[in-house]
N, C-alpha and C positions, 0 to 999 in steps of 0.2 A: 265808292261803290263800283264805278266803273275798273279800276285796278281788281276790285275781288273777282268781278266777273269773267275778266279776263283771265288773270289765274287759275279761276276752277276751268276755263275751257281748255287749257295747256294745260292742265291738270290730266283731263277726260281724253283731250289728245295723246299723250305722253304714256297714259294705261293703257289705250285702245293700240299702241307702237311696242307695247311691251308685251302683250298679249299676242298680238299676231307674229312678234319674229321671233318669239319663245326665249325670250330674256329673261331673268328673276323674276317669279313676282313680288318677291321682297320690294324692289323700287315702287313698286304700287304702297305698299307700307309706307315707302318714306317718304312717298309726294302727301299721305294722310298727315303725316306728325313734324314734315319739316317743306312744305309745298312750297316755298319760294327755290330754298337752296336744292334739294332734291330733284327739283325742274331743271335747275341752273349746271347742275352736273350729269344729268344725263344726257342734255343737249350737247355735252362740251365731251362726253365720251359718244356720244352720234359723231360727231363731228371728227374726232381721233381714228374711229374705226372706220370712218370712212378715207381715209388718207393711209393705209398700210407702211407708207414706206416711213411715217414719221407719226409711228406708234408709240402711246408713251404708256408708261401704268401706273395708278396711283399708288400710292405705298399706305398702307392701311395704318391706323391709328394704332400706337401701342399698349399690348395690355395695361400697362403702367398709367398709361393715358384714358383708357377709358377706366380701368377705377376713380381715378380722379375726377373724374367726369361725373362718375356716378353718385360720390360721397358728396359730391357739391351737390348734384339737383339729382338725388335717388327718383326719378321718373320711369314709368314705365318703359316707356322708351330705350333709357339708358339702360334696364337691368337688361331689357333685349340686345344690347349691341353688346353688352360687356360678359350677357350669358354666352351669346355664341363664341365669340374671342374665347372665351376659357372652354367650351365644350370642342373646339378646331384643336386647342393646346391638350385635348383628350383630358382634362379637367369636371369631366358630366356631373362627379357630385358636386363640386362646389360651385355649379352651375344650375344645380338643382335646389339647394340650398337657397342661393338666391332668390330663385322665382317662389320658391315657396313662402318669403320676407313679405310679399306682394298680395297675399290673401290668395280666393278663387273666385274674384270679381271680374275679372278680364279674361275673355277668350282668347287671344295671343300669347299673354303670358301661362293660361293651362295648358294653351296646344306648347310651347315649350317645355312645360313642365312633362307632359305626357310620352313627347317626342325624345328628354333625357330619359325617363323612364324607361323606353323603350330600347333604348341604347344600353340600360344597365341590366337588360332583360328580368325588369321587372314588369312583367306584362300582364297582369291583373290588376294592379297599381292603376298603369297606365290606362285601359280600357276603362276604370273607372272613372278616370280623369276625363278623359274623350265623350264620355255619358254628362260629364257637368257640364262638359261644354255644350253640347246639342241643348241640353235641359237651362240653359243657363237665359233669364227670362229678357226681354229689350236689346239681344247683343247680335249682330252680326256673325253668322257663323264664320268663319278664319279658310279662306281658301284652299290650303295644304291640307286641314281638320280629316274632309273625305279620305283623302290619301291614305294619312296617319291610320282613320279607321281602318283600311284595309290590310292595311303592312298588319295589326294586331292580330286582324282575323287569320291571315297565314302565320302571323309565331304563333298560334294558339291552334295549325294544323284544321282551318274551318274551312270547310271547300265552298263559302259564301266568300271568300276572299278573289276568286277568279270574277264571280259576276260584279263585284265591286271595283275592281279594278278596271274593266271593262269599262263601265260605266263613264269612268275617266281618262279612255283612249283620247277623245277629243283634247285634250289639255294639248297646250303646244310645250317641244323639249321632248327629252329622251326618257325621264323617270319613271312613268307611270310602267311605260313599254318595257323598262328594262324588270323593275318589281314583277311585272306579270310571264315577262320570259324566266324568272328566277324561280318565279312557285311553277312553272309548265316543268322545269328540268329537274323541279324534286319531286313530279309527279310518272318524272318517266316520259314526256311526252318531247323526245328531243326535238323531234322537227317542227314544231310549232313554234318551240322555244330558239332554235338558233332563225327561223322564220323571223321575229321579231328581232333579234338581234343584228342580224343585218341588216334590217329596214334603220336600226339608228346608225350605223354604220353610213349607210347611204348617205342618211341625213347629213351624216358630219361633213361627207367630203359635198354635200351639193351645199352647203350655207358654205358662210364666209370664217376668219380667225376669230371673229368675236363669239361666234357660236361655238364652235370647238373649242374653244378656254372655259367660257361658260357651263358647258357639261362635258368637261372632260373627264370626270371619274365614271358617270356614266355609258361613259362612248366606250373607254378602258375598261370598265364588266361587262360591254358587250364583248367585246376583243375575247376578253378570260373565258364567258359563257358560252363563245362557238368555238372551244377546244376542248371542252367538255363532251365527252361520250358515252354514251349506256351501251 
């Protein structure tokens, strides 16, 4: 009893560490479904990035490897690690394929479903998807979900998509800001939009290496987004 307690408060500490220094919140996922080890590897990459000059990086598990993984214990869990691995390999359907093997009981696995969707610009699809999940009854709604909604309502040209985005400036990390500078520069509105783009800019160079790796594609659309001009 005394071990679980302590767990969930390195648990609660360990999100409340990921949330303020705008790390993943995927790690928040994994301290849910693997809280001993999840813990035990974040501490141990605190610990690396706190040392720069004896920086090491893990080598991620192989496609190969997580199929295997998954044909053994098919858990939700696994289709999520083994979906993303094949959606990074640009793989979206057979990535989609899988989460759909899963039913529409879990809100994670439809925010992935919704999120390939979205990717294969099937966007009415996907918006439906994102309706199951709000609607979907005892579940916890999925952190990213908001986001997700809002990227729809800009492919789908809905200018409820700025006030939605908004809404989730506060998030820590570069995404929200950089989504919301991408629909200002299809709106014609350059200087707002390169306004936010240098604000991640900033951010990259005032954190440290660990946050620069972390949202480096995004730091890199801001780059591309303030060479754009009307």
């Amino acid at each position: 009893m005394i071990y679980a307690l302590l767990l969930l408060a390195l648990q609660i500490a360990l999100a409340a560490h990921v949330l303020r220094s705008g790390r993943s919140p995927w790690w928040i996922v994994a301290f849910v479904f693997f809280p001993g080890l999840a813990s035990l590897i974040y501490l141990l990459s605190l610990t690396l990035d706190s040392t720069p000059t004896q920086r090491r990086t893990r080598a991620p598990l192989s496609l190969r490897q997580l199929e295997r993984d998954y044909q053994r214990t098919p858990t939700i869990a696994q289709a999520l690690a083994l979906g993303a691995a094949l959606e990074a390999r640009g793989q979206i359907e057979t990535a989609l394929h899988l989460y759909e093997q899963h039913g529409e009981r879990d809100a994670l696995l439809l925010q992935a479903r919704a999120t390939a969707l979205l990717a294969l610009g099937r966007i009415e699809e996907a918006s439906a998807i994102v309706d199951k999940i709000y609607n979907l009854p005892g579940s916890t709604l999925p952190e990213q979900t908001p986001l997700l909604r809002a990227r729809l309502l800009a492919a789908q040209g809905d200018q409820r998509c700025e006030q939605a985005y908004r809404d989730l400036l506060a998030r820590p990390g570069p995404e929200v800001r950089c989504h919301l500078a991408d629909w200002l520069l299809q709106q014609q509105r350059t200087e707002e939009a390169h306004t936010l783009y240098r604000s991640i800019l900033e951010s990259a160079r005032d954190n440290g290496h660990a946050y620069r790796d972390l949202y480096a594609p995004w730091i890199e659309r801001a780059r591309q987004g303030l060479t754009f001009k009307r």
